[in-house]
N, C-alpha and C positions, 0 to 999 in steps of 0.2 A: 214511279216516283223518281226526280230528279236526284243528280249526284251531288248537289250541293247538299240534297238532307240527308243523303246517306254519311257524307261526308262526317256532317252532324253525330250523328247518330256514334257512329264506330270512335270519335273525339272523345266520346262521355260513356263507354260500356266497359272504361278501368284496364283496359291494357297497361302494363309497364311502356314507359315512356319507347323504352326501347323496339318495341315491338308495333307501337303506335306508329311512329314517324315511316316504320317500314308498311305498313296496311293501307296506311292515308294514301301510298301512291297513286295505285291503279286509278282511283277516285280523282286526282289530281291532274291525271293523265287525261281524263274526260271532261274534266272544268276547263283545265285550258291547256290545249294540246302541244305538248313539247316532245324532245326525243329522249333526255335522260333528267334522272332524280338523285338529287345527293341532299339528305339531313345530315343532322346533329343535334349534340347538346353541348351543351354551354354551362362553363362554372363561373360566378360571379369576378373571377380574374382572369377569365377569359378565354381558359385550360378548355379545348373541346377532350371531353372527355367518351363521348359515343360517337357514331356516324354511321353511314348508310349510304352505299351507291351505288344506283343499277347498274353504270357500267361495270363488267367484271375486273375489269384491268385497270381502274381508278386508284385504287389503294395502290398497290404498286408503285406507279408510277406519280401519284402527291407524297408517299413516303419517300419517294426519292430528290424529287425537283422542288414541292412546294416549299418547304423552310427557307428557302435562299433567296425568295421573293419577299420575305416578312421586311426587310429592313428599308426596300425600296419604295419610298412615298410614293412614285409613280405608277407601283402596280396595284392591280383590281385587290392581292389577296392583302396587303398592308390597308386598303380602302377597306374593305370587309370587317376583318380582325380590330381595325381603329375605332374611326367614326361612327362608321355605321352599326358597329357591337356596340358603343356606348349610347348612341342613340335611339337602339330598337327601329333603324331605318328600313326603310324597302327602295327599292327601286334605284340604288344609287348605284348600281354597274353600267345602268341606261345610257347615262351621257358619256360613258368612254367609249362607248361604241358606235361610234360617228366616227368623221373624218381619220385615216389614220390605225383605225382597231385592227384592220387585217394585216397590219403591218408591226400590231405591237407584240413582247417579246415576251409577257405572261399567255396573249393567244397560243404562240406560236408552239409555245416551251408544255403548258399543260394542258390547254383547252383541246385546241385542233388536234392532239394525239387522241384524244377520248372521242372525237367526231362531234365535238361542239366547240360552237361560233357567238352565238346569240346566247346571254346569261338573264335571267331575271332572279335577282335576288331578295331574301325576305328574313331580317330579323326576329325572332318570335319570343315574346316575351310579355311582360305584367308589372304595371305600376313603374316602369320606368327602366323595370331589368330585364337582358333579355336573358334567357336561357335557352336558346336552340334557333338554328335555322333553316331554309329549306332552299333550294338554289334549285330551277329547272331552265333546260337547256335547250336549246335548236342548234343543228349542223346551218353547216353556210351555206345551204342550198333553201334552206325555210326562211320564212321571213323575218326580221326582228320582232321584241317585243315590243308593245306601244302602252302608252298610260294606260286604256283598257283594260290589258292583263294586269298592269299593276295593281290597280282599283279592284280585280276582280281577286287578287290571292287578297289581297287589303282585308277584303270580307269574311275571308277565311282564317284568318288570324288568328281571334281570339279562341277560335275552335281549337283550332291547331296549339295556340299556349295551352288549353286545358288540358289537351292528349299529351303535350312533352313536359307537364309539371311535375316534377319529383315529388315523389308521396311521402306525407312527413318522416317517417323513418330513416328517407334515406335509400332506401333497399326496396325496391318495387317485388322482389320476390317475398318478400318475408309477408307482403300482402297481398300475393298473388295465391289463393284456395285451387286453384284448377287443377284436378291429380295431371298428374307427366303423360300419363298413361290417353290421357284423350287430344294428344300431340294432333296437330292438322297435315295438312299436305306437304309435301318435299317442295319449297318455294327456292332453294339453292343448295348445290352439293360441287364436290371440288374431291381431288384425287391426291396422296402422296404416295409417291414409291419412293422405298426404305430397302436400308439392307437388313438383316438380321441386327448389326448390332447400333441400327438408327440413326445412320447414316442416308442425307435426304437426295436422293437422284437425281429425281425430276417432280416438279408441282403444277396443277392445272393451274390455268389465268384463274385468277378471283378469289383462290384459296388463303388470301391472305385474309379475309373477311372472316375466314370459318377458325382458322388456324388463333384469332386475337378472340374472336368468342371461347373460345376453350378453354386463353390462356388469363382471359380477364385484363389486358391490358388498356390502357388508353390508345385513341387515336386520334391525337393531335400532331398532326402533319405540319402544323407551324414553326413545330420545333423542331428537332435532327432527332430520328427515331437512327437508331443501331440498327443494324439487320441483327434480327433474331437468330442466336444462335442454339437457342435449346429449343425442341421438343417441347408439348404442352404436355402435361403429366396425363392427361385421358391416353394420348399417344404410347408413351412410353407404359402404361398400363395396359395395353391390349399386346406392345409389344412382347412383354411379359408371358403371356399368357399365349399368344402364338405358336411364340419359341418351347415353349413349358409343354406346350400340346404335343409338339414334335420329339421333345427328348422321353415324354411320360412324365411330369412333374408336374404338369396343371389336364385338368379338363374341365378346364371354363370354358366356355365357347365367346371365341377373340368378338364380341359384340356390346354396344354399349349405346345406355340413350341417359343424356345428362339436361337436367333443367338450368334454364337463361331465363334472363330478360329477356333476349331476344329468340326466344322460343324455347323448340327442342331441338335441340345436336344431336343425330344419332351417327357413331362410327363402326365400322364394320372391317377387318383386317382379314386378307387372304394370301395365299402362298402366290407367287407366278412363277409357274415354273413350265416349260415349253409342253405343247400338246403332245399326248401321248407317254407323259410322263408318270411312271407310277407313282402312289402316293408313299411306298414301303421306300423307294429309290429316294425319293426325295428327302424323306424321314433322316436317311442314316447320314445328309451332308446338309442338314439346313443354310448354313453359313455362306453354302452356294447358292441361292435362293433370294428371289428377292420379294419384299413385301409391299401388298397394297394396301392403302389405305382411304376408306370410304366415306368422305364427311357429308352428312345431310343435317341443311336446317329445315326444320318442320314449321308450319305456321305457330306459331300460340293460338289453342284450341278455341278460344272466344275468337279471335278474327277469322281463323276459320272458319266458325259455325254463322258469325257476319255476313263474309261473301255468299256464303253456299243460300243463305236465307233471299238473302238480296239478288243473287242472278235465279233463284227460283219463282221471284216476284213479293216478295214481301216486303211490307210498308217498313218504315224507319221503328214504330212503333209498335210491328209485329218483330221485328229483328230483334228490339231490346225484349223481349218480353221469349222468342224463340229461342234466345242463346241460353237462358236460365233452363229451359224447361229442359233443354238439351242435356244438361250437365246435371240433370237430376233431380231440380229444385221444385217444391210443390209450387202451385198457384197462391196461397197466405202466405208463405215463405217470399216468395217474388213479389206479392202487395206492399210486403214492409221493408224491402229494401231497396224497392222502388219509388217509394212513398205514394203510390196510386191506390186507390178503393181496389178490394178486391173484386166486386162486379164489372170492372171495368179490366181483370185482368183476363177474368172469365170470356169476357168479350170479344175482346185482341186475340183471345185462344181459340177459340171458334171460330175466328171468321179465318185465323193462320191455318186452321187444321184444313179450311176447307178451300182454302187457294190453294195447298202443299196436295190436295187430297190423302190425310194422312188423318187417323181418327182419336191418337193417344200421342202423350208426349215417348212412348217408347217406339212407336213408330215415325215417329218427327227427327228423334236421334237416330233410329237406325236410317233415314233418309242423308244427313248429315254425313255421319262416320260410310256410309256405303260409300256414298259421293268422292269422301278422300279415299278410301279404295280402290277406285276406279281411275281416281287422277293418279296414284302412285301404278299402276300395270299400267297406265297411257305413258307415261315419264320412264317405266322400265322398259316397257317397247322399244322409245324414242333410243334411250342408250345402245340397247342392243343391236342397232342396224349401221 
């Protein structure tokens, strides 16, 4: 089954917006082939209040340069932020990029640091407002974008508004059921070293992605963000607890897994202290010491259970009907919240079980969660060499 209907599919299976715009990539990646992804969302005055972008080192470096481009009529991001937010446009970064683009001073200053050249951009939005958009890129050695791709994310639109619509509350967690505990695979993770008393060293590139999930801030790079100078309270809670372990005053084990929109965060804090070092030696000078810090985001357990369905061979319509069964849900349970006959869910289940070769939905889940097991010891491998 093509990526256009999986695409489909994962738009309409109730992810929080946030965790949407990060799933739809890969899918995106295969509709029309570019080198990097960056989403958002969008508040009615135009405050981007979320975002998402595979390069690691993006945040960074729009937290630093983009603001300073807003007031310039001539650059792509003032084009963006304007017109083209108020009109729900696509395709209007096209025509700056002709004669002249590899010599202009939004390329130069934020694009070509990131190793993109070629911009296709896309408003996403409903009834006349946007709220979110999605921007894919080529380096200067790919080709440009042509009408074609424009026409083909065009199609994709309206999917794409349904997956970044704010769910009436407000709060996409408050209507997210999924326990914490069926967290998917480590899709990003980032590093801090810290001293004892929270003082920050050194940070891996991209951590500023994991470090604003924790802290719940906005990321609206159009305006002048301050460099952060505090700790997110998950941080200084494990710091707590570290330190507590060493003097005798805690034995909690420095580990922690917190729910988002955009997934699960799990952090994990360890001593570094040089090999060969005893743990009693190190104990009686912590302050000498310095500490790591281990940030992982996990999928949100519906896109995880998504992909794993979908590169296993499952139709769009055994995917939606797979991720239910996965997280526990009977078959009449999943007839009426899907609104489909139950015969017809019976059906999708049987012919799912017998593509998966798997005979019960408790062997459908253990295929699922083993899957992300398997990717988390490939991913600790990888770190380790």
């Amino acid at each position: 089954m093509g990526a256009i209907e999986h695409l489909k599919t994962l738009c309409c299976i109730g992810l929080p917006p946030e965790s949407a715009m990060i799933a739809v990539v890969p899918l995106l990646h295969e509709i029309i082939p570019h080198g990097w992804t960056r989403a958002g969302l969008i508040e009615p005055d135009a405050t981007i209040t979320s975002t998402y972008a595979e390069n690691p080192e993006s945040a960074a470096l729009c937290r630093e340069r983009l603001w300073t481009f807003m007031d310039d009529p001539s650059s792509l991001a003032s084009l963006l932020a304007g017109p083209a937010f108020r009109a729900v446009g696509i395709g209007w970064a096209l025509h700056m990029q002709g004669r002249g683009w590899l010599e202009n001073c939004f390329l130069r200053e934020i694009e070509a640091p990131l190793d993109s050249c070629w911009i296709l951009d896309a408003m996403i939005g409903d009834a006349g407002r946007t709220f979110g958009f999605v921007h894919l890129t080529r380096p200067r050695s790919a080709r440009p974008f042509t009408v074609d791709d424009v026409q083909r994310l065009d199609k994709l639109r309206p999917w794409l508004a349904h997956a970044f619509r704010r769910s009436p509350s407000g709060d996409p967690r408050k209507e997210d059921g999924t326990p914490i505990a069926t967290a998917g695979a480590t899709v990003l993770s980032g590093q801090v070293i810290l001293t004892s008393d929270g003082m920050i060293v050194y940070q891996t590139t991209g951590v500023d992605l994991l470090l604003r999930i924790l802290t719940g801030e906005p990321s609206d790079y159009t305006r002048h963000v301050p460099v952060r100078d505090k700790l997110p309270a998950p941080i200084l809670k494990l710091l707590g607890q570290i330190t507590g372990a060493a003097n005798g005053t805690s034995n909690t084990p420095p580990r922690m897994r917190i729910s988002s929109a955009y997934g699960v965060p799990t952090l994990e804090a360890k001593w570094l202290v040089p090999a060969g070092t005893l743990a009693e030696d190190a104990a009686r000078d912590p302050k000498a010491c310095l500490i790591s810090v281990t940030i992982e985001r996990h999928e949100h357990a519906i896109a995880h259970a998504a992909r794993v369905l979908r590169e296993s061979g499952a139709t769009p319509a055994q995917v939606k009907v797979g991720i239910q069964l996965a997280l526990g849900k009977t078959k009449p349970v999943i007839a009426v919240e899907l609104g489909i006959h139950l015969s017809s869910i019976v059906d999708v289940t049987k012919k799912l079980y017998q593509n998966l070769d798997v005979h019960n939905s408790a062997e459908l889940a253990t295929k699922i969660w083993l899957n992300q097991k398997q990717d988390e010891v490939r991913q600790s491998l990888r770190r380790a060499e």
